[in-house]
C-alpha positions as CSV (number, residue, x, y, z in Angstrom):
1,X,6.6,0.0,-35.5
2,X,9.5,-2.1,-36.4
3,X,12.9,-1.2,-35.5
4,X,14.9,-0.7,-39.1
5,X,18.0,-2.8,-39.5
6,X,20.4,-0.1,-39.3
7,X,19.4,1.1,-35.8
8,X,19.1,-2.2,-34.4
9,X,21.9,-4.5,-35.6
10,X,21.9,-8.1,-35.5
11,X,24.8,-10.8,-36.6
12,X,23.8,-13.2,-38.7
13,X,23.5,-16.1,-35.4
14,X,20.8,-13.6,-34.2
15,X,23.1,-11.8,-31.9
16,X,23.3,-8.5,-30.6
17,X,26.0,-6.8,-32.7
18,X,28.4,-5.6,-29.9
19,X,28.1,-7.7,-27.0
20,X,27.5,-10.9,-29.3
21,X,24.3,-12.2,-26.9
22,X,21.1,-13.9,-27.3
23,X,18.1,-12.7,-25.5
24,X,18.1,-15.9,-23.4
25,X,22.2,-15.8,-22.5
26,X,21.1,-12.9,-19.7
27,X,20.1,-13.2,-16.6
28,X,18.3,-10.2,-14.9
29,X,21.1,-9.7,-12.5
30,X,24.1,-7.9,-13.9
31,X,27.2,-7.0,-12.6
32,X,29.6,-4.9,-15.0
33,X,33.4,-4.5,-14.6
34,X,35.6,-3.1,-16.8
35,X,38.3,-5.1,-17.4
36,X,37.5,-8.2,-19.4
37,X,40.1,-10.2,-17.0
38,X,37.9,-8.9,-13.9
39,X,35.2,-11.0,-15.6
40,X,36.8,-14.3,-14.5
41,X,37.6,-13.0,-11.3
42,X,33.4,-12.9,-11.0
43,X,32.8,-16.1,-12.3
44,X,35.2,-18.0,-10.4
45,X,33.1,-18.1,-7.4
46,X,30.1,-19.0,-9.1
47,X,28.6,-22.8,-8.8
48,X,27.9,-23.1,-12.6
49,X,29.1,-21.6,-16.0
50,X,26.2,-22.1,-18.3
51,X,27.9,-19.5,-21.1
52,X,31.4,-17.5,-22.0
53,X,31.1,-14.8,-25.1
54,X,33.3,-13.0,-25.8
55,X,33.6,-10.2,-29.0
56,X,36.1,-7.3,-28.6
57,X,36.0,-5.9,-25.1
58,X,33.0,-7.1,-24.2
59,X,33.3,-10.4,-22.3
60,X,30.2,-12.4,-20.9
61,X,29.4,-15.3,-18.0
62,X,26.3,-16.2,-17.0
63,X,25.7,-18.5,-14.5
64,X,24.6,-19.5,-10.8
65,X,25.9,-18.3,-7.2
66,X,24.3,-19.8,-4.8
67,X,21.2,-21.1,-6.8
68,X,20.8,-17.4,-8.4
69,X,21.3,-16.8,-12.0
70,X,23.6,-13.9,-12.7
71,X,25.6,-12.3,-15.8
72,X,28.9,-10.7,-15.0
73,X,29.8,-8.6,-18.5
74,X,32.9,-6.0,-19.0
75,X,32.6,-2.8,-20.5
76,X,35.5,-1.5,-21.0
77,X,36.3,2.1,-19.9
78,X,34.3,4.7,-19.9
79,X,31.6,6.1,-20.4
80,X,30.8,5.6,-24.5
81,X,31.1,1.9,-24.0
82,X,28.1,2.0,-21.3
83,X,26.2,3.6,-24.0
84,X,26.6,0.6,-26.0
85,X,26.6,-2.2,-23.1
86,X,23.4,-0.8,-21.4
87,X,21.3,-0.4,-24.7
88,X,22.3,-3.5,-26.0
89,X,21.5,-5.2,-22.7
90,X,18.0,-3.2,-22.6
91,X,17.7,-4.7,-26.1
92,X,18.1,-8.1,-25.2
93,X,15.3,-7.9,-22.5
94,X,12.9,-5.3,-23.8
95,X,12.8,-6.3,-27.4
96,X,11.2,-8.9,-29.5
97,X,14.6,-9.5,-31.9
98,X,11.9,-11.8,-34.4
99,X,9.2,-9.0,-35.3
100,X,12.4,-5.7,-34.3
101,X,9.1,-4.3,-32.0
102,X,8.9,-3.3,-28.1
103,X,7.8,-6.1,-26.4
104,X,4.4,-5.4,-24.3
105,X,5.6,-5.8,-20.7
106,X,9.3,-4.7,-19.9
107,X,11.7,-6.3,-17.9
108,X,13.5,-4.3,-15.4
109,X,17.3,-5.2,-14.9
110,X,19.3,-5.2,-11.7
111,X,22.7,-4.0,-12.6
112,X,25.9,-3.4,-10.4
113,X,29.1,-1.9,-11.3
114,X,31.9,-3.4,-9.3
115,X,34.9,-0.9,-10.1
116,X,37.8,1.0,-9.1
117,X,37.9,4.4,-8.3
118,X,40.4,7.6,-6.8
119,X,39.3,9.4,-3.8
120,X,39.1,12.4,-3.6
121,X,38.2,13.1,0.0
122,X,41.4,13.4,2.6
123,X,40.0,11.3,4.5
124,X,38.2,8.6,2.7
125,X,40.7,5.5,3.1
126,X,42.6,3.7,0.5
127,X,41.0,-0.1,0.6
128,X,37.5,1.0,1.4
129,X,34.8,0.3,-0.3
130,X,32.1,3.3,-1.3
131,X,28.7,2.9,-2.8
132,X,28.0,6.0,-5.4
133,X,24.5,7.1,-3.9
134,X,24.9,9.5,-6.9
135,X,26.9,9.2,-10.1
136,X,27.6,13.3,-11.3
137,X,27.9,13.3,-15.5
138,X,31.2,15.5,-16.4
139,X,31.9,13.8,-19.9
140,X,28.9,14.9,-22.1
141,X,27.7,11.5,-22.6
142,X,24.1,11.6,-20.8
143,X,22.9,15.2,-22.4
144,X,22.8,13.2,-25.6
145,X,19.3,12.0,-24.5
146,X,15.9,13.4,-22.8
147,X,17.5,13.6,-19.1
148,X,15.0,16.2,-18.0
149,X,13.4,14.0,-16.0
150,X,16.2,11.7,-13.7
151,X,18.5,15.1,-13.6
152,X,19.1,17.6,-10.3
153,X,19.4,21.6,-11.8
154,X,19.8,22.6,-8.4
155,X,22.6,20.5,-7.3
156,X,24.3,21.0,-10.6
157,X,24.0,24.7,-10.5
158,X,25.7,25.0,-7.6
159,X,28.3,22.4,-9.2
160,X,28.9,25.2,-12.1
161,X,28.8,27.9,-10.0
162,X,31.5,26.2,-7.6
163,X,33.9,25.3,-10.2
164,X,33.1,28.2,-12.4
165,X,32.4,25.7,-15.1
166,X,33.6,26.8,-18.7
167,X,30.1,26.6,-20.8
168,X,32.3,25.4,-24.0
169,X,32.1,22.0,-22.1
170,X,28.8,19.4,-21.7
171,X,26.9,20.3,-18.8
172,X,27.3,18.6,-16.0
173,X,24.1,16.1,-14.8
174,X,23.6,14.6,-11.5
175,X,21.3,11.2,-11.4
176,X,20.5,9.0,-8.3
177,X,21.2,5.9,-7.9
178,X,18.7,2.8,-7.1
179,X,17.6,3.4,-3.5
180,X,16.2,-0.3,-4.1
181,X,19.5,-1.9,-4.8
182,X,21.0,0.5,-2.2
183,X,19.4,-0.6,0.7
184,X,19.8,-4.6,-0.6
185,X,23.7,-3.7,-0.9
186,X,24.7,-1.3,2.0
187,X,26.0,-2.0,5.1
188,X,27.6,0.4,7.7
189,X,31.2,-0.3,6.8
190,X,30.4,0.8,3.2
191,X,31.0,5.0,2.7
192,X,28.8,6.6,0.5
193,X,28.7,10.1,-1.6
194,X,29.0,11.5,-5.0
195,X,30.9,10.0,-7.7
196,X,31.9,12.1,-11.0
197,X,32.5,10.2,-13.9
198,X,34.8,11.9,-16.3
199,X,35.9,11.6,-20.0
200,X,39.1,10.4,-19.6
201,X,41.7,9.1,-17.3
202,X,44.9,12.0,-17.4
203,X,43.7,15.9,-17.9
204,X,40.0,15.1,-17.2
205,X,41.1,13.7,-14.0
206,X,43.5,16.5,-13.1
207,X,46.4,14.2,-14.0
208,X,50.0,15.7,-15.5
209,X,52.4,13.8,-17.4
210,X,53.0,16.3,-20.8
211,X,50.4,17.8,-21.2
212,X,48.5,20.3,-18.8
213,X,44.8,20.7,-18.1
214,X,43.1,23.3,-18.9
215,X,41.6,23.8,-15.4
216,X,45.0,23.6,-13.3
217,X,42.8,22.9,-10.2
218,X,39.7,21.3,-11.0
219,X,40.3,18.6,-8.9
220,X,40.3,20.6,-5.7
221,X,37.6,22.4,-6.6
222,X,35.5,18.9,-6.9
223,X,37.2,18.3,-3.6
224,X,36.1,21.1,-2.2
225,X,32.5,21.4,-3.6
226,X,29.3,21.3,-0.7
227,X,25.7,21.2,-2.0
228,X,23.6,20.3,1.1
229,X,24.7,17.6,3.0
230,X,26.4,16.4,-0.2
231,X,29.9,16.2,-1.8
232,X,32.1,14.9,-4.2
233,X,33.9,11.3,-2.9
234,X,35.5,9.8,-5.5
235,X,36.1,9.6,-9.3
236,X,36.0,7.2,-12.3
237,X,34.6,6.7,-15.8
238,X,31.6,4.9,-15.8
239,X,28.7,5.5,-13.0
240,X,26.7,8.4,-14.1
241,X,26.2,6.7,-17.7
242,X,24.7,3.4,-16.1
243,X,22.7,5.5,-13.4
244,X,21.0,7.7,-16.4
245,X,20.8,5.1,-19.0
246,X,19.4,2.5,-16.4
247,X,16.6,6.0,-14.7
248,X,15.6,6.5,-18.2
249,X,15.5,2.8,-20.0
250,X,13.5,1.4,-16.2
251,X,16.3,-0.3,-14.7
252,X,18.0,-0.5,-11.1
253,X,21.4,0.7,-10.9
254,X,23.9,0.6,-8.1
255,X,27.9,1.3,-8.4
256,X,30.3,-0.1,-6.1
257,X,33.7,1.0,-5.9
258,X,36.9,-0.1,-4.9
259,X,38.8,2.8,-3.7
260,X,42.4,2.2,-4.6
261,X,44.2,5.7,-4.7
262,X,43.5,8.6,-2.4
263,X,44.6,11.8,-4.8
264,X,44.3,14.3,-1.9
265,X,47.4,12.5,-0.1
266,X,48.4,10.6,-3.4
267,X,48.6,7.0,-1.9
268,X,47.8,4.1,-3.6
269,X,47.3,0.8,-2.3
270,X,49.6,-1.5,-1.5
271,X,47.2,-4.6,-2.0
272,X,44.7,-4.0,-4.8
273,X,43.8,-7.4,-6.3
274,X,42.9,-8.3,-2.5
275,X,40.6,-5.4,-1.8
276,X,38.6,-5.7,-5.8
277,X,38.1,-9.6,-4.5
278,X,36.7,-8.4,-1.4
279,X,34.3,-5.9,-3.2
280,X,33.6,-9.0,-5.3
281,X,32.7,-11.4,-3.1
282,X,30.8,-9.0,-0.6
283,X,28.5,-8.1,-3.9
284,X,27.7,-11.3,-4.7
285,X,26.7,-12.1,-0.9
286,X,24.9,-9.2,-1.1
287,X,23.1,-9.8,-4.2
288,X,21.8,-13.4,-3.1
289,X,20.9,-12.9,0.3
């Protein structure tokens, strides 16, 4: 069946709408950042630039690193503009743009998140890196689809239970990671755990300036939340969207994050470009090993 025009939109240089790509502009290995500038601080290490797009906040390279083609695209924040950046980019790959019809074999993306998160864990260091071996959906963005499949009621259960978790809000969904792209990307430095993604970056994160959260102390209750031998590490705005969207669309997913602020102990770090470089440069010798 073809896909109507409305649902699947196209600019007139045969484009996908949004990100402003061709089917052939992608590589099969992604990385994502969020800030468009972050983008160039990708691309700077690889050998070649074959393309640059660029079409609101969604800025592309493609290229090679060490004789391996990869795209490096920004998202923006959050968690809405994943829904956009990871069906367009499942669009590019997965459907035939000519005839608007499912193409009959699928290609399966690799795709990495290279970000910057806030600990939440005492004892988690400011300057490490930590690889979300889960990504936990607080911002209502996932339950918009069929997640029934990729989701884990009893973790997030015990999640509600734990935080006593006011039913007038989304309800919260826990997704794994890619254990395929986890074991290509970990090494023993690198911490691991849970990573919530919330709607926003002030009262959803616990943060006061003028205006108070509803939940005074939701943040300590993440921080103190056990289920198993899990619990929550860190948070940010982006890593349960590209888990779920990548589980249920048939890609590989891994999120790597920069941990720049500890809010147990509120430090920040003193050297952040340094440490998102490192995180950048051990992905990419990760990826092409």
């Amino acid at each position: 069946m073809s896909i109507k025009q409305s649902e699947l939109i196209l600019n007139p240089d045969g484009s996908i709408y949004h990100l402003h790509l061709r089917p052939e502009d992608l590589a099969t290995t992604i990385i994502t950042v969020g800030d468009p500038e972050r983008v160039d601080q990708v691309s700077k290490y690889f050998d070649h630039i074959e393309l640059k797009q660029q079409k609101r906040e969604f800025k592309t390279h493609t290229g090679l690193y060490k004789n391996q083609r990869i795209t490096v695209i920004s998202t923006g924040i959050g968690s809405d503009n994943i829904d956009i950046v990871l069906n367009e980019l499942d669009a590019l790959v997965n459907i035939d743009f000519e005839t608007r019809t499912l193409k009959n074999k699928l290609t399966a993306l690799d795709i990495v998140r290279i970000g910057t998160s806030g600990a939440l864990q005492a004892d988690i260091p400011v300057d490490s890196i930590l690889m979300s071996t889960y990504g936990l959906d607080i911002n209502g963005m996932l339950p918009s689809y069929e997640i029934e499949t990729i989701r884990n009621k009893a973790f997030e259960k015990a999640f509600c239970m734990h935080t006593e978790w006011n039913n007038d809000r989304a309800q919260p969904v826990l997704v794994e990671n890619s254990k395929t792209l986890e074991h290509q990307l970990y090494e023993s430095h690198i911490l691991t755990g849970v990573t919530a993604t919330c709607g926003g970056f002030y009262g959803p994160q616990g943060r006061i300036l003028r205006l108070k959260p509803k939940d005074s102390i939701f943040r300590n209750k993440l921080e103190s939340f056990r289920y198993e031998d899990l619990k929550i590490t860190n948070f940010e705005m982006e890593t349960s969207a590209i888990y779920g969207l990548s589980k249920l669309l048939g890609h590989q997913a891994c999120s790597m994050n920069a941990i720049l602020a500890n809010r147990a102990n509120g430090s920040f770090s003193k050297k952040p470009d340094e440490t998102i470089d490192n995180l950048i440069q051990y992905t990419l010798n990760k990826l092409t090993n």
